[in-house]
C-alpha positions in Angstrom: 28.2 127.7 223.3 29.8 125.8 220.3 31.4 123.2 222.7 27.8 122.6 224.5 26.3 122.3 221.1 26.5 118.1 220.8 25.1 117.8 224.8 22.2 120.2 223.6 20.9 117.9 220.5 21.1 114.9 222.5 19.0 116.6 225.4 17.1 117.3 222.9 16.8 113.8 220.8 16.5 112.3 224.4 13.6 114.5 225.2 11.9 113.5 221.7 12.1 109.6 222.8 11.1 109.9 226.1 7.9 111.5 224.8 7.4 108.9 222.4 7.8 106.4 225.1 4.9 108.5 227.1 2.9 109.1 224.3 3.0 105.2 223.6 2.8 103.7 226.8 0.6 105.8 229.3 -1.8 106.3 227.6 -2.5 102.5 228.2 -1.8 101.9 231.9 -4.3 100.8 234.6 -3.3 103.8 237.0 -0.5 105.8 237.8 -0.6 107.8 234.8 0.9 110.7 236.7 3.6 108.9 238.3 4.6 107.5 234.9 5.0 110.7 233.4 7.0 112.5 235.9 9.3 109.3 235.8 9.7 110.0 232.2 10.5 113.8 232.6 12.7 113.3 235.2 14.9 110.5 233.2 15.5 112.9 230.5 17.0 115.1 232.6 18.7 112.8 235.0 20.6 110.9 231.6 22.8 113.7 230.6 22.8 115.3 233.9 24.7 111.6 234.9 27.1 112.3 231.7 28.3 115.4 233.0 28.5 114.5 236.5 32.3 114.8 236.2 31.8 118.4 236.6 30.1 118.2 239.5 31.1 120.3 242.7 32.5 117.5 245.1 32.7 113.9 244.7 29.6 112.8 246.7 27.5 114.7 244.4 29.1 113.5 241.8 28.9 109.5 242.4 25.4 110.1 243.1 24.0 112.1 239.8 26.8 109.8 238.1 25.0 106.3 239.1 21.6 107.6 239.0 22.2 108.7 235.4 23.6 105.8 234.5 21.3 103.1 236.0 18.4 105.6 234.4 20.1 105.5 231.1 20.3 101.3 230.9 16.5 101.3 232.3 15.8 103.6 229.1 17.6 102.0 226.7 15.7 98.7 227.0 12.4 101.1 227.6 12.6 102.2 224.1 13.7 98.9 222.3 11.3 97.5 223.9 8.4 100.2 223.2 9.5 99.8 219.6 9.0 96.3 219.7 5.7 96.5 220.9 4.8 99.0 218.5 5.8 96.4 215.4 4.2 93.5 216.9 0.9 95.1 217.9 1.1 96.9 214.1 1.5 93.2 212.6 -1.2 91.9 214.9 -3.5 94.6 213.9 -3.4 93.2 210.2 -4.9 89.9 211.8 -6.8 90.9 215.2 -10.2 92.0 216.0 -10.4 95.6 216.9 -11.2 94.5 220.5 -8.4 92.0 220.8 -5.9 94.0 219.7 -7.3 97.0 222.4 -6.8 94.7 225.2 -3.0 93.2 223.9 -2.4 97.3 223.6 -3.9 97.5 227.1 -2.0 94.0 228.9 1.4 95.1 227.0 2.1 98.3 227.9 2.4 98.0 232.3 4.8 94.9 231.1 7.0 97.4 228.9 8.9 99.4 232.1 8.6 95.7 234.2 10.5 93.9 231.5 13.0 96.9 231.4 13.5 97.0 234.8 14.2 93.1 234.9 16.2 93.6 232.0 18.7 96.2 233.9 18.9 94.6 237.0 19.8 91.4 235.0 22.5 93.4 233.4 23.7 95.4 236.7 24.6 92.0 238.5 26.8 91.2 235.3 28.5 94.7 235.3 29.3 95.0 238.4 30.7 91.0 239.0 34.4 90.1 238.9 35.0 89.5 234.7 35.7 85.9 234.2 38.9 84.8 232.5 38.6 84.0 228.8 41.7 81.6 227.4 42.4 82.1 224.3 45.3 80.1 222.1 46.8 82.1 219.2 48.6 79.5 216.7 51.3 81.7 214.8 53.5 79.8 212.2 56.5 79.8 213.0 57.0 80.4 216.7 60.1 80.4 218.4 60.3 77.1 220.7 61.0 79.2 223.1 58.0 81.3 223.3 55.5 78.5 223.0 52.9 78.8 225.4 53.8 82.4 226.2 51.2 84.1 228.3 49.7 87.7 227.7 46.9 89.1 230.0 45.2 91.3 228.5 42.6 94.0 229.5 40.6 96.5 228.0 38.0 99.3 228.7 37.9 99.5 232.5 36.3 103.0 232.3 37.2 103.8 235.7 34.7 107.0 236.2 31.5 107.8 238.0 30.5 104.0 238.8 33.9 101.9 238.9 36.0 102.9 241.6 39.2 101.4 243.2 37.3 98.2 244.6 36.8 96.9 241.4 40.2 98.0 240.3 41.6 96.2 243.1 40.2 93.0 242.2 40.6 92.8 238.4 44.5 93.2 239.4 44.0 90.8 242.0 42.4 88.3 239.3 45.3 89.3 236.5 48.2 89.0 239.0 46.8 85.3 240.3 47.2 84.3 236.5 50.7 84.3 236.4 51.1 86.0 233.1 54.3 86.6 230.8 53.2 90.3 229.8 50.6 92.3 230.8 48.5 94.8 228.1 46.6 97.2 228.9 44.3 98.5 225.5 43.0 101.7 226.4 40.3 103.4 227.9 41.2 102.8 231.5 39.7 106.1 232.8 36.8 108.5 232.0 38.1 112.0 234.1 41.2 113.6 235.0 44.3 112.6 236.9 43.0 114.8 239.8 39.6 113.1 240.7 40.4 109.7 239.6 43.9 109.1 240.1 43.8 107.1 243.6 41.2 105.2 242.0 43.3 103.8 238.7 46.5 103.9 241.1 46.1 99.7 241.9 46.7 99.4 237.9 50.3 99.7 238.8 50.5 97.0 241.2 50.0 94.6 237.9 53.1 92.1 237.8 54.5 90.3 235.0 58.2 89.0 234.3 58.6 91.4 231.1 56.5 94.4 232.3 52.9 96.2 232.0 51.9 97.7 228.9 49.6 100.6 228.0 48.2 102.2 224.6 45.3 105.2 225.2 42.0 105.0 223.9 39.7 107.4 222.6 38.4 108.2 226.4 42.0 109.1 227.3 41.9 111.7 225.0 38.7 113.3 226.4 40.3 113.1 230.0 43.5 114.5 229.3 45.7 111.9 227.7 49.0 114.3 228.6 48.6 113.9 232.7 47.6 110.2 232.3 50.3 108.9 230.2 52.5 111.1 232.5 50.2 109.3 235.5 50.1 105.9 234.0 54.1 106.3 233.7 54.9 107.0 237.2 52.8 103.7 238.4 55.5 101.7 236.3 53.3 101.4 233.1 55.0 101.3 229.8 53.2 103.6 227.5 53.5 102.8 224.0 53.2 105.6 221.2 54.3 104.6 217.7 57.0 102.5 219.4 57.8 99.5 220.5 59.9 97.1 223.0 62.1 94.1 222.2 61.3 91.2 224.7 63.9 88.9 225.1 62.0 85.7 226.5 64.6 82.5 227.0 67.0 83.3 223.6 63.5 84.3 221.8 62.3 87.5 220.9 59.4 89.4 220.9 58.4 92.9 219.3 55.7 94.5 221.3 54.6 97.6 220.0 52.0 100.3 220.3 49.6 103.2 218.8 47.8 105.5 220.2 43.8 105.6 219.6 42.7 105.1 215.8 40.7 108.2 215.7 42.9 110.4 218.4 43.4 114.0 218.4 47.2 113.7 218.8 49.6 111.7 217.1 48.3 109.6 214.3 48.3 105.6 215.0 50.8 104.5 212.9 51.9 100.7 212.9 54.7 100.9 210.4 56.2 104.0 212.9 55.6 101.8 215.7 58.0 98.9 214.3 60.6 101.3 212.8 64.0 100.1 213.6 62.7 96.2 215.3 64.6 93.0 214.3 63.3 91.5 211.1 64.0 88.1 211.2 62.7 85.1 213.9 60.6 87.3 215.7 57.1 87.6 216.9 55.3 91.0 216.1 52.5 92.1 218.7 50.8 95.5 218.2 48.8 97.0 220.7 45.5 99.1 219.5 42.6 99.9 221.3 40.5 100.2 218.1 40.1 97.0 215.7 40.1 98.9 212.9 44.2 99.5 213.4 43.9 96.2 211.7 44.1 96.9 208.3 47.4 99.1 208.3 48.7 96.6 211.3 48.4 93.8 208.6 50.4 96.1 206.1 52.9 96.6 208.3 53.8 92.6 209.2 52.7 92.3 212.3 51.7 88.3 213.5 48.6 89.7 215.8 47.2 92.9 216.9 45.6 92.9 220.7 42.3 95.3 220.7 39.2 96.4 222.9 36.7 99.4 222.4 33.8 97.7 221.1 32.6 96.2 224.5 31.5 93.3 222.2 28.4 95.7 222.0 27.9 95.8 226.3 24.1 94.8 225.8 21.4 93.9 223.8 20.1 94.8 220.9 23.6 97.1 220.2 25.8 94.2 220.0 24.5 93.6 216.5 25.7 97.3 215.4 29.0 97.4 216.2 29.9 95.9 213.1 28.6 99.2 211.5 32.1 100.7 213.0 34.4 98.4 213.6 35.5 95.0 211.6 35.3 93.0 214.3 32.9 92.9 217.3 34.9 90.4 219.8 37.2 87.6 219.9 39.6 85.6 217.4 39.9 86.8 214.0 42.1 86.1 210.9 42.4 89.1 208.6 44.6 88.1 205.8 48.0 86.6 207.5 47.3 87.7 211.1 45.4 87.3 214.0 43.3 90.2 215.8 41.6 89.6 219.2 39.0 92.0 220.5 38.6 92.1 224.4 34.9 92.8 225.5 36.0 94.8 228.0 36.9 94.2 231.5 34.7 97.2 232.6 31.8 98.8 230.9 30.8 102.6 229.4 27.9 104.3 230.6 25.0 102.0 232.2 26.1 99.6 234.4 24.6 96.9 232.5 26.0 93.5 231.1 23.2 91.8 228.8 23.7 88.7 226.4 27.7 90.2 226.1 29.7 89.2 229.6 32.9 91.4 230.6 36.3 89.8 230.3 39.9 89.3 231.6 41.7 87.7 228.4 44.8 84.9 228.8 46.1 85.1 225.8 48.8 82.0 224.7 50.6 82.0 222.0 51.2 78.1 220.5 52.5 77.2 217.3 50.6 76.6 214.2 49.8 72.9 213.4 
């Protein structure tokens, strides 16, 4: 009962805001009223019913309660921003408006509420569910060995592969990767969302990535709630290198290169250490990459001398409005950042979490290349 406790206060906060949506909304529609409401009731349970699809006996079932709960839960999501946003304008209009005026914006608004939600999720399902375009990205380190200027990383981040990204898309993110002709591949966590044993032949194309010095892997947080011990095993088999605490000397054309990893910032395992993870690496002439699926790694990654730490995890906020509350968490919400004397890059994610649903914040596969500092 202790474990389901969480999953039983968000049914229950999700039942609160879907009767605030109701109570806000249907009262004003033309007709339909009925309709409406059963839609409502059968959201709120649909939503976490989609979260624990997983569980589900056989994987038919599972795909379909899996997609229905998450198309449901982006519909909802801009359903209640937008209901709030009604709410405030029609409350500032009602300092200005006529009784009667105001009546009939309440009355015209509400039926263009769910329509404007609904637009809004297809808009963002179409984004999702595309191939992510490549984002180039030059890193200018001081420095550099001539060697490895114009090095090439390809980086990914967040997949999620789960109840609504399968193989196919797997497939053709490594397709898109490979055709870039990369250096090194890195791979910043939360690839999967359920165990080795129902997703495995889906993530299994991950380890057709190609790269002259090798594929490289750190967990995320969603690793750790799919059991991180049978993916890491998993991940190794398909040729992966999993980095935890460590890290690999790349020898590219007389240069070298220290690539190293952490698991998750917030893991239930071993703690993300950067200083562990370059214990016993070459000091002098050499580059210093760190792998960490969170961007807040940053601050003990700087501590540690690294030249620039490769993250994901935010999604760069997925979709509107929550890209502008990421930076509650995280330091960073997505792209090229300078902290101190290093770089950080945050991937928006080359899948999504949750709804399929891409809005104002597109999906990416990052080039990263690493010049030297004018």
């Amino acid at each position: 009962m202790k474990a389901l406790r969480p999953f039983l206060v968000l049914t229950g906060v999700l039942g609160l805001l879907h009767a605030y949506i109701g109570l806000r909304l249907i009262p004003q529609f033309p007709g339909g009223r009925g309709a409406a409401a059963l839609f409502l009731f059968l959201s709120w349970l649909a939503i976490p019913a989609g979260m624990m699809a997983r569980y589900a006996a056989g994987a038919v079932l599972a795909d379909l309660v899996g997609w229905g709960g998450a198309l449901l839960m982006g519909f909802f999501s801009s359903l209640l921003v937008l209901t709030v946003l009604r709410d405030a304008a029609l409350g500032v209009a009602g300092l200005f408006a006529a009784a009667d005026l105001l009546s009939r914006l309440a009355f015209v608004s509400a039926p263009a509420v769910p329509l404007l939600a609904a637009l809004a999720t297809a808009i963002g399902l179409v984004a999702a569910r595309r191939l992510p375009p490549v984002v180039r990205v030059d890193v200018p380190l001081a420095g550099l060995p001539p060697a490895l200027h114009g090095f090439r990383i390809a980086q990914i981040s967040d997949i999620h592969v789960g109840p609504t990204i399968k193989r196919p898309y797997v497939e053709a993110v490594v397709r898109a990767v490979n055709a870039l002709a990369p250096d090194l591949v890195a791979v910043t966590g939360d690839l999967v969302d359920g165990r080795v044993a129902d997703l495995g032949p889906h993530v299994a194309p991950i380890g057709a990535l190609s790269a002259p010095h090798g594929t490289y892997f750190v967990t995320g947080n969603h690793e750790y709630y799919s059991g991180v011990g049978d993916w890491v095993a998993y991940l190794r088999r398909l040729g992966l290198r999993v980095l935890c605490n460590e890290h690999v000397v790349v020898d590219h054309g007389g240069a070298r290169l220290v690539v190293a990893g952490v698991p998750d910032y917030s893991a239930a395992g071993p703690p993300s250490d950067p200083r562990a993870a370059l214990a016993g690496a070459p000091e002098d002439g050499v580059v210093k990459i760190l792998l960490a699926h969170q961007p807040r790694s940053a601050f003990a990654a700087v501590g540690a001398g690294f030249d620039l730490q490769l993250s994901g995890h935010t999604h760069g906020g997925q979709f509107w409005p929550w890209n502008h509350f990421v930076r509650l968490q995280q330091p960073f919400t997505a792209g090229l950042h300078r902290l101190d004397g290093m770089w950080v890059y945050i991937n928006r994610g080359t899948g999504y979490w949750g709804p399929p649903k891409r809005l104002g914040v597109a999906s990416e596969i990052t080039l990263i290349r690493l010049v030297p500092a004018a």
